[in-house]
Chimera marker file (.cmm) of the C-alpha trace (Angstrom):
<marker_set name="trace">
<marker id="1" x="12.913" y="57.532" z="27.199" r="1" g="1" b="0" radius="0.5"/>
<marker id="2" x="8.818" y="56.858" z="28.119" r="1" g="1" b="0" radius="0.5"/>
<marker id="3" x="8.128" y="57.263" z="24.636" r="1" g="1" b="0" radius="0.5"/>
<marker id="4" x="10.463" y="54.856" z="23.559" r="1" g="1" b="0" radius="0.5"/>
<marker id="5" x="9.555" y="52.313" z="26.286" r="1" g="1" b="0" radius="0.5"/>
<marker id="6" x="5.907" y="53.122" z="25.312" r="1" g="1" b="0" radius="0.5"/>
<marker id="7" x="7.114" y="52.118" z="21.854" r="1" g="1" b="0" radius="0.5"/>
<marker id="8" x="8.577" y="49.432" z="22.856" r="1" g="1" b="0" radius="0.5"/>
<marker id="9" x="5.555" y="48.047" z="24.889" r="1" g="1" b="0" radius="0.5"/>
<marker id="10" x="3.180" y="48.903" z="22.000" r="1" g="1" b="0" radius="0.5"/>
<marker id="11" x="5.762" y="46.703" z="19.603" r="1" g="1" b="0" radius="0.5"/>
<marker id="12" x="5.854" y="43.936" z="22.297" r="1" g="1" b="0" radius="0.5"/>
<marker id="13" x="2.470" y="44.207" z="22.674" r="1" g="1" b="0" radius="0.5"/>
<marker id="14" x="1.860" y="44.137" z="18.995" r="1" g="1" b="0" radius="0.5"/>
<marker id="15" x="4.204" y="41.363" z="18.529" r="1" g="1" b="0" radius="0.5"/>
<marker id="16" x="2.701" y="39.170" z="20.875" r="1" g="1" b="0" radius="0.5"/>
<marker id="17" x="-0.651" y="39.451" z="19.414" r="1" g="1" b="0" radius="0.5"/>
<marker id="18" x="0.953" y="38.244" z="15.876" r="1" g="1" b="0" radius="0.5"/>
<marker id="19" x="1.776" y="35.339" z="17.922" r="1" g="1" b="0" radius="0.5"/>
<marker id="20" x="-0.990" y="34.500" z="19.114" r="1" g="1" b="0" radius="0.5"/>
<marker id="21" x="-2.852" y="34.482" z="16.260" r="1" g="1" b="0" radius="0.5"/>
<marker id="22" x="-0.154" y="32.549" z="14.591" r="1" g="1" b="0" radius="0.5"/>
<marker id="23" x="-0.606" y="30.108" z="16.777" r="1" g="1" b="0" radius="0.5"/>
<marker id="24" x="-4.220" y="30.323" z="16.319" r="1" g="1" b="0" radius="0.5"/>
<marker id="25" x="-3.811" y="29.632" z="12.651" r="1" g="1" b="0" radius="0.5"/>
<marker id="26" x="-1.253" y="26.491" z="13.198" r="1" g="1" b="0" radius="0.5"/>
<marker id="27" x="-3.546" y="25.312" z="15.811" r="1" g="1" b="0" radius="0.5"/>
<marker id="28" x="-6.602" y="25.626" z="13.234" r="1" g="1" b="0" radius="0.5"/>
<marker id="29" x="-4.663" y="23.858" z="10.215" r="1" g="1" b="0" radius="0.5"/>
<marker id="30" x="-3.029" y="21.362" z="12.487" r="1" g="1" b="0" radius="0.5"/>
<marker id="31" x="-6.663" y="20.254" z="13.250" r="1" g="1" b="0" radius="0.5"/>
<marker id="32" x="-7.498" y="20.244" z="10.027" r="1" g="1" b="0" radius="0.5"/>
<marker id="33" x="-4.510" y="18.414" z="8.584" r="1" g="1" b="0" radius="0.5"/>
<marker id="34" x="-5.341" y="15.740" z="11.700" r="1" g="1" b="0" radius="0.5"/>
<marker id="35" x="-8.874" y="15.441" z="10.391" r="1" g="1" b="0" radius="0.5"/>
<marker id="36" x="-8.147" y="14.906" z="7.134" r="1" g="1" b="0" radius="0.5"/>
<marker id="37" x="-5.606" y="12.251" z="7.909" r="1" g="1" b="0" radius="0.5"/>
<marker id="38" x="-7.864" y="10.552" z="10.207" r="1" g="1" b="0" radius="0.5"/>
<marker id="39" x="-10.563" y="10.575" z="7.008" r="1" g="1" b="0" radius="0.5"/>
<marker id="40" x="-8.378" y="8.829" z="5.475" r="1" g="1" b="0" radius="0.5"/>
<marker id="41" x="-7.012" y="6.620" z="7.933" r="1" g="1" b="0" radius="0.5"/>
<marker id="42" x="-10.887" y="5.515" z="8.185" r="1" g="1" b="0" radius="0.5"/>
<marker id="43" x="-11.744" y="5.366" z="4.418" r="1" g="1" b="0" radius="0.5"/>
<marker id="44" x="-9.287" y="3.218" z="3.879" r="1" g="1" b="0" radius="0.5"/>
<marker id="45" x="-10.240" y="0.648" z="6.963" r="1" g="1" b="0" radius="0.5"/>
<marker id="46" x="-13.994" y="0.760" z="5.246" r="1" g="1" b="0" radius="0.5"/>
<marker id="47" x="-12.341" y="-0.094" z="1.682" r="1" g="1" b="0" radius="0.5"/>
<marker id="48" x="-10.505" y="-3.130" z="3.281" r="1" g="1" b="0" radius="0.5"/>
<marker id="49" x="-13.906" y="-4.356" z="4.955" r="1" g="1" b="0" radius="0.5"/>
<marker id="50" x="-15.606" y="-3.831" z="1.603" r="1" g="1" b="0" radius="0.5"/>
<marker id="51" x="-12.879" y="-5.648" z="-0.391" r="1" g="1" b="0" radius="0.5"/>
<marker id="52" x="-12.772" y="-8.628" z="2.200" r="1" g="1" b="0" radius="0.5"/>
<marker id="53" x="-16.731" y="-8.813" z="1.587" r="1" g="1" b="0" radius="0.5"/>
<marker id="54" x="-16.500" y="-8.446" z="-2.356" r="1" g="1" b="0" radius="0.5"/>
<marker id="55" x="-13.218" y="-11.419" z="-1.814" r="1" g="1" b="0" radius="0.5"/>
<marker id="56" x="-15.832" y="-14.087" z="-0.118" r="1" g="1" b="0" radius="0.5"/>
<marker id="57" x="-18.673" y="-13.110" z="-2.111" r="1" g="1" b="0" radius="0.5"/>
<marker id="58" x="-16.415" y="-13.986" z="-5.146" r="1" g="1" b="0" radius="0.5"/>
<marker id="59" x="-15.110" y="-16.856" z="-3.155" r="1" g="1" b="0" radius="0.5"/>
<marker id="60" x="-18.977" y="-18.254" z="-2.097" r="1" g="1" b="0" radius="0.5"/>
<marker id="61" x="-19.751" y="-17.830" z="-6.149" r="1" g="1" b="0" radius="0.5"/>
<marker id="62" x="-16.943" y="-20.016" z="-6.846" r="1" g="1" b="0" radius="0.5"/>
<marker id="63" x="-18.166" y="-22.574" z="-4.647" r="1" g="1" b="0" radius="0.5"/>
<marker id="64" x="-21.951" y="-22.529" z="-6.214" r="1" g="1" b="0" radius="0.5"/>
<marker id="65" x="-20.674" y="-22.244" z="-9.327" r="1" g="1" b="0" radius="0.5"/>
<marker id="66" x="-17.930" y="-25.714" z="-8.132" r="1" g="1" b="0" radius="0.5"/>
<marker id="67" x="-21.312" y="-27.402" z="-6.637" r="1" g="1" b="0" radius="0.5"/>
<marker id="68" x="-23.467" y="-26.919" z="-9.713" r="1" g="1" b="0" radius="0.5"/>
<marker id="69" x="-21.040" y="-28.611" z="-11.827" r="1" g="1" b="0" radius="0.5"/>
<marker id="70" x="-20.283" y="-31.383" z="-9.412" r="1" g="1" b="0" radius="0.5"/>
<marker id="71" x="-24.414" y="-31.773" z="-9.469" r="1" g="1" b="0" radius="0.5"/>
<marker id="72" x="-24.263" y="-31.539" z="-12.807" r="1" g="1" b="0" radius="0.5"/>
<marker id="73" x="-21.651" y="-34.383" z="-13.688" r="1" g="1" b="0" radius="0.5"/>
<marker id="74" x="-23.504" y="-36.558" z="-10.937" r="1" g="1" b="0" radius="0.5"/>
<marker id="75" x="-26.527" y="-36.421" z="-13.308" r="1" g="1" b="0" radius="0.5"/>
<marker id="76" x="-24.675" y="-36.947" z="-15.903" r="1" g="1" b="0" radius="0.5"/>
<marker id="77" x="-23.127" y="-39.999" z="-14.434" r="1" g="1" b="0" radius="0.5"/>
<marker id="78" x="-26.380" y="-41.445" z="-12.958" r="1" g="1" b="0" radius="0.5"/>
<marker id="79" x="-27.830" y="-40.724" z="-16.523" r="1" g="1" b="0" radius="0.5"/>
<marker id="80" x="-25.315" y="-42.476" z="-18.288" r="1" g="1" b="0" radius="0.5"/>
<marker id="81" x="-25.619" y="-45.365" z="-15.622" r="1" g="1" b="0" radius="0.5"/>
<marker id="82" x="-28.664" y="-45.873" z="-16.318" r="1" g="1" b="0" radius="0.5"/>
<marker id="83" x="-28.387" y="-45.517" z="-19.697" r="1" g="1" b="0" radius="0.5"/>
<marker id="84" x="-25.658" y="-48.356" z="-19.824" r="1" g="1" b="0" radius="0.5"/>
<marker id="85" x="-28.225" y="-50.624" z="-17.409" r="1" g="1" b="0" radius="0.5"/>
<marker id="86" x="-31.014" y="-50.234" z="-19.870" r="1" g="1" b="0" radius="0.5"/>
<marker id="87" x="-28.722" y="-51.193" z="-23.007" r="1" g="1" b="0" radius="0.5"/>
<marker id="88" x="-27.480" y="-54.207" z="-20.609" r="1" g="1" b="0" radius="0.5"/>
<marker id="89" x="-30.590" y="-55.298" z="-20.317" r="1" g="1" b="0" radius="0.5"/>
<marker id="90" x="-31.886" y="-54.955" z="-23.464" r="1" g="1" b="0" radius="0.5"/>
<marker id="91" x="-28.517" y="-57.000" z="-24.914" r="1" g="1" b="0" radius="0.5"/>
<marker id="92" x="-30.120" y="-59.481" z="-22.227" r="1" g="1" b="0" radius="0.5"/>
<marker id="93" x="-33.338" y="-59.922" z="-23.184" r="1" g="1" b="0" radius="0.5"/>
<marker id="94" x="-32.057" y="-60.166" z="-27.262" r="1" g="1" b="0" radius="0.5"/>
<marker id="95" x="-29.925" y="-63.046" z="-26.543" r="1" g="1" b="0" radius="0.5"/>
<marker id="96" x="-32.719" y="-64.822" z="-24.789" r="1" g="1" b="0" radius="0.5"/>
<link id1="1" id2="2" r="1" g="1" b="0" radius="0.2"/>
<link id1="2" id2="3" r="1" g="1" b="0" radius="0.2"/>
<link id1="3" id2="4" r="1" g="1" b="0" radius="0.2"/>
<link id1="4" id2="5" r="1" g="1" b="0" radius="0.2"/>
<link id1="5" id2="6" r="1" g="1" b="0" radius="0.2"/>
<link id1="6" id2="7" r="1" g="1" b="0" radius="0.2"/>
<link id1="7" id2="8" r="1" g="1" b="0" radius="0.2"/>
<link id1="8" id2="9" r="1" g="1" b="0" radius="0.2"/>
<link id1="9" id2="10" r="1" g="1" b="0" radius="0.2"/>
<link id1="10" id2="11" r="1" g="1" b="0" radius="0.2"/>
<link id1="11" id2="12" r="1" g="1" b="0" radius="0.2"/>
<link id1="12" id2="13" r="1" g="1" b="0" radius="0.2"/>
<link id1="13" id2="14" r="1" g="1" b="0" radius="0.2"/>
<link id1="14" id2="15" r="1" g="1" b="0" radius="0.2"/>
<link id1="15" id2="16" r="1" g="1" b="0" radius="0.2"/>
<link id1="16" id2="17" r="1" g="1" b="0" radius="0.2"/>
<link id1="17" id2="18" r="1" g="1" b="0" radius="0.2"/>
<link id1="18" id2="19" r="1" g="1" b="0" radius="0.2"/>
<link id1="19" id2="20" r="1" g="1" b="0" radius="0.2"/>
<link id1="20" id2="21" r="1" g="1" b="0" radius="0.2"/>
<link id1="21" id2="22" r="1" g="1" b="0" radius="0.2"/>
<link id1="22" id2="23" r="1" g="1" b="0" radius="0.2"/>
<link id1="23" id2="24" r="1" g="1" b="0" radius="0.2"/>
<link id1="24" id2="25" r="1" g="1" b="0" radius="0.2"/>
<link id1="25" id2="26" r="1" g="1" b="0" radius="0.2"/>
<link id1="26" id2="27" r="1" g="1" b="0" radius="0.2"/>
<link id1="27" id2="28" r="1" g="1" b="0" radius="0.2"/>
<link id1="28" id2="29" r="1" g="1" b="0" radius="0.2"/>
<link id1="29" id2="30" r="1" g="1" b="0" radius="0.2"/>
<link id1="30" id2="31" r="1" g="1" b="0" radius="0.2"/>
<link id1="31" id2="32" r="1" g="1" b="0" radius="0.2"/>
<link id1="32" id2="33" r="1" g="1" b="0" radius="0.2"/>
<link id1="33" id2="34" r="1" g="1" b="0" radius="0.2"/>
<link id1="34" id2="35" r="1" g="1" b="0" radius="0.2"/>
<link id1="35" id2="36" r="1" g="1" b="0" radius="0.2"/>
<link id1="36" id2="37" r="1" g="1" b="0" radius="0.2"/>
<link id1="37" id2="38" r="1" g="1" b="0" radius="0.2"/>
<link id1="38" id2="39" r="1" g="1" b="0" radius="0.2"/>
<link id1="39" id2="40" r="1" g="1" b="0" radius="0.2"/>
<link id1="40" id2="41" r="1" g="1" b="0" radius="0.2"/>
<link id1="41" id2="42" r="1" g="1" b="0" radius="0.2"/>
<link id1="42" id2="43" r="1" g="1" b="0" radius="0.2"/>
<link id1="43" id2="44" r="1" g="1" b="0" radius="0.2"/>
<link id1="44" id2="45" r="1" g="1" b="0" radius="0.2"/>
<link id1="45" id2="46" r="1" g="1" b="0" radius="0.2"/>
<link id1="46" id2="47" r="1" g="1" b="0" radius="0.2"/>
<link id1="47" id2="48" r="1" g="1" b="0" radius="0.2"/>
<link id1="48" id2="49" r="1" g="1" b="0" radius="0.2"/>
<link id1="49" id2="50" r="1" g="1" b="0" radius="0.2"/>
<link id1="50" id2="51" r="1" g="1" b="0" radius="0.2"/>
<link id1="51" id2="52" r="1" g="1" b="0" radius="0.2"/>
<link id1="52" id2="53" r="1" g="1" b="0" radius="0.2"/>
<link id1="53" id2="54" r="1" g="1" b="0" radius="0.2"/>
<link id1="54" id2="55" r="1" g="1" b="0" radius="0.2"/>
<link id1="55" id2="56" r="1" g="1" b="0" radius="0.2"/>
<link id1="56" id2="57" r="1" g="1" b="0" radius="0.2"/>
<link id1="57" id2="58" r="1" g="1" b="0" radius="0.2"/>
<link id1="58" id2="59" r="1" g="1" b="0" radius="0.2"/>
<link id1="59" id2="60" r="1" g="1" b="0" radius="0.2"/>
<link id1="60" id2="61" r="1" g="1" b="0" radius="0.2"/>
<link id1="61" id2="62" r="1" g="1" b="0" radius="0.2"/>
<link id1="62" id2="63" r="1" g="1" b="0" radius="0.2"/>
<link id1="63" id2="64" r="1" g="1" b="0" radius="0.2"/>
<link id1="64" id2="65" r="1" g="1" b="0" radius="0.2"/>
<link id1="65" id2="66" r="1" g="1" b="0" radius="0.2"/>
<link id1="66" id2="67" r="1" g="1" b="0" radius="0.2"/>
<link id1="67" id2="68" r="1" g="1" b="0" radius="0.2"/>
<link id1="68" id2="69" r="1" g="1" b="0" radius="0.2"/>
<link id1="69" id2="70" r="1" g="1" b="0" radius="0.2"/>
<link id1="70" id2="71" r="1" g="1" b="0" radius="0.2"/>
<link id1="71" id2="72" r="1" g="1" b="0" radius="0.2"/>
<link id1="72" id2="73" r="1" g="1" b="0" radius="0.2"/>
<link id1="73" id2="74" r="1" g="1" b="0" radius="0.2"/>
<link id1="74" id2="75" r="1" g="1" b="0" radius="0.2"/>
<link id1="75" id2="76" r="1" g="1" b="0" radius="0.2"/>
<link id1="76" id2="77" r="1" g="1" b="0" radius="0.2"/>
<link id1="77" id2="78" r="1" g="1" b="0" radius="0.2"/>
<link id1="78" id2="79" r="1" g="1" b="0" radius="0.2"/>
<link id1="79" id2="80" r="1" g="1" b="0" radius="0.2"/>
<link id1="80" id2="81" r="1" g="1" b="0" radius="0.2"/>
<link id1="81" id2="82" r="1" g="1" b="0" radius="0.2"/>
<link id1="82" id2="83" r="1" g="1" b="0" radius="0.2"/>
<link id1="83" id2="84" r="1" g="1" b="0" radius="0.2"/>
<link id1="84" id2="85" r="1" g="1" b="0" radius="0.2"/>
<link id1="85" id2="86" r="1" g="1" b="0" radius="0.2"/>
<link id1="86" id2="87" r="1" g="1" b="0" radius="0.2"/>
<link id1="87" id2="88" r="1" g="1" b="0" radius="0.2"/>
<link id1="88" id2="89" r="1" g="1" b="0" radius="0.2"/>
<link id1="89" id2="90" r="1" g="1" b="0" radius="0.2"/>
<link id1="90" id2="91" r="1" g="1" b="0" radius="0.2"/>
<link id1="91" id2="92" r="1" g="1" b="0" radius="0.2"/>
<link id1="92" id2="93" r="1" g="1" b="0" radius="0.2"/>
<link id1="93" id2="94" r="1" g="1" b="0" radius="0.2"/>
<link id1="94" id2="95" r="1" g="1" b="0" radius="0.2"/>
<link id1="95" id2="96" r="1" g="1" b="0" radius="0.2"/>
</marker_set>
């Protein structure tokens, strides 16, 4: 009967130790898995900041680009102004 509670404690003993390291190794990958989510939990944030940046860069182009071409027609327009003044005037001083 001693040997078999001996046996018993040894198993018990034996069986608790599985346990514990077990645990151990759900504890380890648990920590792991939580890291790894939270790596991506971040990497994602940081490629929403970077897209938002790369968006209003793309968005301030568009406005140079819009601004250049609104400079660009005004010359036009004051060019052909004063093209038209100068042919007015020269109509002028033919009739004369």
């Amino acid at each position: 009967q001693v040997s078999n509670l001996r046996d018993q404690c040894n198993l018990l003993n034996q069986n608790l130790s599985l346990m514990h390291l077990r645990h151990q190794f759900n504890s380890y990958f648990l920590n792991i898995k939580e890291k790894i989510y939270h790596k991506i939990v971040n990497d994602k944030e940081k490629m929403k900041k970077k897209y938002e940046i790369i968006r209003l860069i793309n968005q301030q182009i568009i406005k140079v680009k819009n601004l250049k071409i609104q400079g660009q027609a005004k010359y036009i327009n004051k060019e052909r102004k004063k093209k038209s003044k100068h042919n007015k005037k020269k109509k002028k001083k033919e009739l004369y």
